[in-house]
C-alpha positions as CSV (number, residue, x, y, z in Angstrom):
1,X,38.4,-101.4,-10.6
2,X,42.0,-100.5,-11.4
3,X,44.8,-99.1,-9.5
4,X,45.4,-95.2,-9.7
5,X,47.1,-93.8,-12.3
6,X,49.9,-91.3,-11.8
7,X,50.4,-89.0,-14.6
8,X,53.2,-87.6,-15.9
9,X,53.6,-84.2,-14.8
10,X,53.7,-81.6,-17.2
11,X,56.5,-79.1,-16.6
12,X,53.5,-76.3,-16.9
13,X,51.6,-77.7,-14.0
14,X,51.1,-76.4,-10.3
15,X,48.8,-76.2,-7.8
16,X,49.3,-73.6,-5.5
17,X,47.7,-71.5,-2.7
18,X,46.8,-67.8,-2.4
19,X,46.2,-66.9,1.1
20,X,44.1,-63.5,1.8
21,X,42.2,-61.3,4.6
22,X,38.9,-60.6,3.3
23,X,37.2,-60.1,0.1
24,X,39.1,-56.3,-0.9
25,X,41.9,-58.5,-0.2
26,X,41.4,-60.9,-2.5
27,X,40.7,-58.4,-5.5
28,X,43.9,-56.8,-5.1
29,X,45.7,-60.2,-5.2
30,X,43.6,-61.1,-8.2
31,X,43.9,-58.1,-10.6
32,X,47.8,-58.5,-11.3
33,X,47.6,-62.2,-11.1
34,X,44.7,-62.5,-13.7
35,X,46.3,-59.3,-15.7
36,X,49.7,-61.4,-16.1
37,X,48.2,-64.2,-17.0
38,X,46.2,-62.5,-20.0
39,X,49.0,-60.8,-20.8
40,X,50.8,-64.0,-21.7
41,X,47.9,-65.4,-23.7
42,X,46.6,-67.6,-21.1
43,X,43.1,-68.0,-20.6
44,X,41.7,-67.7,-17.0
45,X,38.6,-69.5,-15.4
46,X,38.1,-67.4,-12.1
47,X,35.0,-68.4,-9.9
48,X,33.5,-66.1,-7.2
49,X,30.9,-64.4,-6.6
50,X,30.2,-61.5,-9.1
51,X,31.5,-58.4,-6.9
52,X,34.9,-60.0,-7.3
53,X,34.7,-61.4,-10.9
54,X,33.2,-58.1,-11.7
55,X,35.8,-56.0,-10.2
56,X,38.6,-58.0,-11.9
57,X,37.0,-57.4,-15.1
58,X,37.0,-54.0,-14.9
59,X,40.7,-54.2,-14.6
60,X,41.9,-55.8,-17.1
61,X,38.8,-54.8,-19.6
62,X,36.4,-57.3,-21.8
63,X,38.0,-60.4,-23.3
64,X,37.3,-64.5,-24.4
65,X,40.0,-66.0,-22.5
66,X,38.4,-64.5,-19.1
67,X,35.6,-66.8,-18.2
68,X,34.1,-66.4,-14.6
69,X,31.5,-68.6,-12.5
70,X,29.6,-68.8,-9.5
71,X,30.9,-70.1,-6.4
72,X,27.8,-71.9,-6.2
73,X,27.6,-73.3,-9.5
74,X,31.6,-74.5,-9.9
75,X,31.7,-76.0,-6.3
76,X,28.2,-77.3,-5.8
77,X,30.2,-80.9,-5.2
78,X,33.2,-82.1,-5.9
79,X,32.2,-84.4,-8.4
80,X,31.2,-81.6,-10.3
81,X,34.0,-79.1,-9.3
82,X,36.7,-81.4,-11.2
83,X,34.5,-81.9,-14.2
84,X,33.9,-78.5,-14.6
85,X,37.7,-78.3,-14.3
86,X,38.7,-81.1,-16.4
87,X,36.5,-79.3,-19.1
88,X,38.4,-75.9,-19.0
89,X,42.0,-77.4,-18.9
90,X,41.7,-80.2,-21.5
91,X,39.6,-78.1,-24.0
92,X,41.3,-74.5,-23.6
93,X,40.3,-71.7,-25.7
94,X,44.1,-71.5,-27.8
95,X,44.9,-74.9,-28.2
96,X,48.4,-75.9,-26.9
97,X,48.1,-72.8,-24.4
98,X,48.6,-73.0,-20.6
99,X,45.5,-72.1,-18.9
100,X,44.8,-70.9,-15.4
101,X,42.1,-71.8,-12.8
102,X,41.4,-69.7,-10.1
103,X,38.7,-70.2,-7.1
104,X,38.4,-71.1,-3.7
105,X,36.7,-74.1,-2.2
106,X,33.8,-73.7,-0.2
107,X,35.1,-74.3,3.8
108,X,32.0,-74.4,6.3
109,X,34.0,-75.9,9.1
110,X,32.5,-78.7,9.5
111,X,32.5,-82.6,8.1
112,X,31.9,-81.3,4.9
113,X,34.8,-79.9,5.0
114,X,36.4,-83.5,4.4
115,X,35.4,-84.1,0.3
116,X,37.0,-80.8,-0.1
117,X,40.2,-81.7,1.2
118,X,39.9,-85.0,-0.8
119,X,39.5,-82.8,-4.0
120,X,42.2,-80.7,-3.4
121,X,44.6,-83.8,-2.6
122,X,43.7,-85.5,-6.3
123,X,44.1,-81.9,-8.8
124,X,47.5,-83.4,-9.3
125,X,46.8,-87.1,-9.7
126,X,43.3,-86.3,-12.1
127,X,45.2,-83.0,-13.9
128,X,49.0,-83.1,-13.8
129,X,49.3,-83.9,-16.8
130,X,48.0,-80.9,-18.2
131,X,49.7,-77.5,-18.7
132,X,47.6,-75.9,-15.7
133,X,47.9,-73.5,-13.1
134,X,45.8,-74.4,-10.4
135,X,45.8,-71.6,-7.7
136,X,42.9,-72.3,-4.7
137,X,42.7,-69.1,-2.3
138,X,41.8,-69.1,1.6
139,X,40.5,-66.3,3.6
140,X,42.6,-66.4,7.2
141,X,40.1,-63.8,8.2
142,X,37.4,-67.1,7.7
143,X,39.0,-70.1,8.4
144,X,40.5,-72.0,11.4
145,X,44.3,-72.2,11.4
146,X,44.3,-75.5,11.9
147,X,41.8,-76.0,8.9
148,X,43.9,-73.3,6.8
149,X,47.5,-75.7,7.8
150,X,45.7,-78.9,6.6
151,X,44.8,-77.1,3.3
152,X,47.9,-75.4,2.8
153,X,49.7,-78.7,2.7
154,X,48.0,-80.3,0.0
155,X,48.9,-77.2,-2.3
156,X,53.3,-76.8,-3.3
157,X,55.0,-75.8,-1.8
158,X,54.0,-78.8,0.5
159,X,54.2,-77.3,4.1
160,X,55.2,-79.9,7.0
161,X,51.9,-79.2,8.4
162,X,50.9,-79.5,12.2
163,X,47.4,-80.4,11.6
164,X,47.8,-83.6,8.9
165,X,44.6,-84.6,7.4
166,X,42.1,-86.2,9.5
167,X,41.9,-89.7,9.2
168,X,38.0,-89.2,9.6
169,X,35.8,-91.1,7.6
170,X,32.0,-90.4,6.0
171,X,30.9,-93.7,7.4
172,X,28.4,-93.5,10.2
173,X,29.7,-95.0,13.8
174,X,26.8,-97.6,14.0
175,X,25.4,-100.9,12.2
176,X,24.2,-100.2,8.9
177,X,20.3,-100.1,8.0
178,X,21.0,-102.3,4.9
179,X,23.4,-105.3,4.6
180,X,23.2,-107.0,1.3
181,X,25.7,-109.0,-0.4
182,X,23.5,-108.4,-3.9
183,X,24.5,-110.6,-6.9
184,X,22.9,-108.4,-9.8
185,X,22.4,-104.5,-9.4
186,X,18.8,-105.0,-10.1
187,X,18.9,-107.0,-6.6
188,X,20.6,-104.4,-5.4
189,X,18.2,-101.3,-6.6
190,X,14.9,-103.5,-5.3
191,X,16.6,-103.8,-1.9
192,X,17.5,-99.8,-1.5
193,X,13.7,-98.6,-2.7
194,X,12.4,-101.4,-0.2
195,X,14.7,-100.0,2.6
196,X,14.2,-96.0,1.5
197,X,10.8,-96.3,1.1
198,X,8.3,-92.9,2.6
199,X,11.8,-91.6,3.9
200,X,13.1,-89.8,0.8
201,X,11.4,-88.5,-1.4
202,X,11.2,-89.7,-4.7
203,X,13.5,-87.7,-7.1
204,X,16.1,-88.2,-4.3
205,X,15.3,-91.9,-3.9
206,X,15.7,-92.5,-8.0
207,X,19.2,-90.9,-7.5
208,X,20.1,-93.2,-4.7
209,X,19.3,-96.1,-7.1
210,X,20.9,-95.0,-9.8
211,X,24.1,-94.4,-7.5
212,X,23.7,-97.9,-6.5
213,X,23.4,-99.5,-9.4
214,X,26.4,-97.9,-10.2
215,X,28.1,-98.8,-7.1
216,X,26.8,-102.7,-7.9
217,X,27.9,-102.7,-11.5
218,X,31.5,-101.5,-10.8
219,X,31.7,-104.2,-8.5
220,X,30.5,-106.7,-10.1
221,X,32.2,-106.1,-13.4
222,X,35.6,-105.0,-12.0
223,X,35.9,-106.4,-8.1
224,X,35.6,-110.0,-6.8
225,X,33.4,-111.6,-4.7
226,X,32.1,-111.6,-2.0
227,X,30.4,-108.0,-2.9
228,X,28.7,-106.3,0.2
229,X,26.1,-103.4,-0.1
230,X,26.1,-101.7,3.4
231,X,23.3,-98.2,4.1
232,X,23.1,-95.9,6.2
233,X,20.5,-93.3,6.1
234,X,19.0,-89.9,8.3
235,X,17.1,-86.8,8.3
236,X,20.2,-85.0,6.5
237,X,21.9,-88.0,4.0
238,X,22.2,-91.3,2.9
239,X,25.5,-93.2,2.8
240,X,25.9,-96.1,0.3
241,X,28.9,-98.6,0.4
242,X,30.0,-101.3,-1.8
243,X,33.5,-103.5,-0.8
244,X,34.5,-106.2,-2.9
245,X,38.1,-108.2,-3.1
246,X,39.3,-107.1,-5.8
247,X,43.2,-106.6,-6.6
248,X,43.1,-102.4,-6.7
249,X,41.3,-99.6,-6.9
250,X,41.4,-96.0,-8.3
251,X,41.1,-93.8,-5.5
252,X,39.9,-90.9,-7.2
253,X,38.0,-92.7,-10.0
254,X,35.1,-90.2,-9.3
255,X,36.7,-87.6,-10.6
256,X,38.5,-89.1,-13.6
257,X,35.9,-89.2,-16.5
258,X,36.4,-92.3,-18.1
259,X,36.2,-92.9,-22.4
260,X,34.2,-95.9,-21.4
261,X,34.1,-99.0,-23.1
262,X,32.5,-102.4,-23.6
263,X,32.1,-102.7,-20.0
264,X,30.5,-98.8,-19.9
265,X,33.2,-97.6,-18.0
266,X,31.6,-93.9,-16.6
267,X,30.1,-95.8,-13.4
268,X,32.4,-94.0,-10.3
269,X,32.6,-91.1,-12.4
270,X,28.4,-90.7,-12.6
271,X,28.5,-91.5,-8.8
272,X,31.0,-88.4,-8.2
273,X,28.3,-86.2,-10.3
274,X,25.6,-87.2,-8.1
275,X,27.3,-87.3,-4.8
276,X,28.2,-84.9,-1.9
277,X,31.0,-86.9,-0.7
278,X,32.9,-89.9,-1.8
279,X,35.6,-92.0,-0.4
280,X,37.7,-93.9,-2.5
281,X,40.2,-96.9,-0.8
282,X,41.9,-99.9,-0.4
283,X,41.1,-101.0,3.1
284,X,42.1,-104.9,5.2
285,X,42.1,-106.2,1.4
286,X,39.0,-104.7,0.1
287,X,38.4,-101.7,-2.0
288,X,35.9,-99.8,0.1
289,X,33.4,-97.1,-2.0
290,X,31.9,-94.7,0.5
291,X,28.7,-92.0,-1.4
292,X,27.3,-89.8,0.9
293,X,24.2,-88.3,-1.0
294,X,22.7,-85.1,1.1
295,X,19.1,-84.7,1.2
């Protein structure tokens, strides 16, 4: 585990908000926006839902550098959210060019609400170092104003918000089902399908392996002992988390995809893929992992 990097910020880089009333709204805000910026060469990844891709393309007519997704399939999780972003802005269709990203998060107004707001506070840690315009949109008609505040302050210009970010954590409130302090993943693994046995089932109980072995291995190969494996588990998720005493930690190394290297290298990242939520931090000495895996 390393300490986060902070890019250098490239003078093309933003991340901004676009706040709207509804969906006709939003595809009167998006036509000139996503007309300017093909005007200027740019390519555009916009993701909604087809009535408003579709009507946006019939604006500004057929082209390559407009490429639209899903809601559904660019936000499934935040894990995949940034990779699916990191693969538009550091492979853009004209090389050199400044590219835009355009989409809105997927608020439900609850707790998952929380790995969203994480993801929205790394875009310029993991990606300002790219030439990107990074615009996120909020329906008011939708969203709490206390919810809409919190957002709108992780975006520029940074708002003194009212409502600062919940200092909430994906950790249950209780003793953890499994307390461990493994010394090889393979300890760990045999100790999670022991513990998760008949209540997961078993594609989801490989993928809570996998994300603890992953867990283990970064530990092991990049922490310092002691290394503690805590569980948590329900009808609705399982929660892994691995501390160790190691000297720093990337917070957002779940949504940084690594080059790898001798020591693999693509552990966190693979556990940002797989997970609903992570938490990333440096906590009484300790750098504290936190995957919530829904079921």
């Amino acid at each position: 585990m390393t300490t986060t990097l902070e890019p250098v910020r490239h003078a093309d880089f933003s991340h901004t908000a676009l706040v709207y009333a509804g969906e006709d709204d939003l595809i009167e805000r998006l036509r000139p926006l996503v007309a300017d910026a093909l005007a200027g060469g740019d390519p555009v990844l916009l993701c909604y839902p087809e009535r408003v891709t579709g009507a946006v393309r019939d604006t500004v007519g057929a082209t390559p550098r407009l490429l639209t997704m899903e809601t559904g399939a660019r936000y499934a999780r935040p894990g995949v959210a940034m990779s699916e972003l990191q693969r538009f802005a550091r492979q853009p269709l004209t090389a050199g060019s400044r590219t835009w990203s355009i989409g809105g998060v997927p608020l439900t107004g609850t707790s998952a609400d929380r790995a969203w707001r994480r993801y929205e506070s790394s875009i310029e840690t993991v990606l300002g170092d790219v030439p990107l315009r990074a615009v996120c949109t909020f329906d008011a008609a939708t969203i709490a104003p206390e919810a809409l505040d919190v957002m709108l302050a992780l975006h520029e210009p940074h708002h003194d918000s009212g409502h600062p970010l919940p200092p909430d954590s994906p950790t249950p409130d209780r003793h953890p089902d499994l307390l461990l302090q493994p010394s090889t993943a393979a300890e760990a693994r045999a100790a999670t399908t022991r513990w998760l046995d008949g209540r997961v089932d078993a594609e989801r109980l490989d993928e809570v392996r996998l994300v603890t072995s992953e867990l283990v291995t970064n530990s092991l190969v990049h922490g310092a002992h002691p290394v503690t494996l805590r569980g948590w588990t329900d009808p609705q998720r399982t929660v892994l988390q691995l501390s160790d005493c190691g000297p720093g930690i990337d917070r957002f190394a779940d949504l940084r995809p690594s080059g790898g290297g001798p020591d693999g290298g693509f552990g966190l990242w693979l556990v940002g893929q797989l997970a609903a939520e992570v938490d990333i931090r440096r906590a009484a000495g300790e750098n504290v992992v936190t995957a919530v895996l829904a079921h």
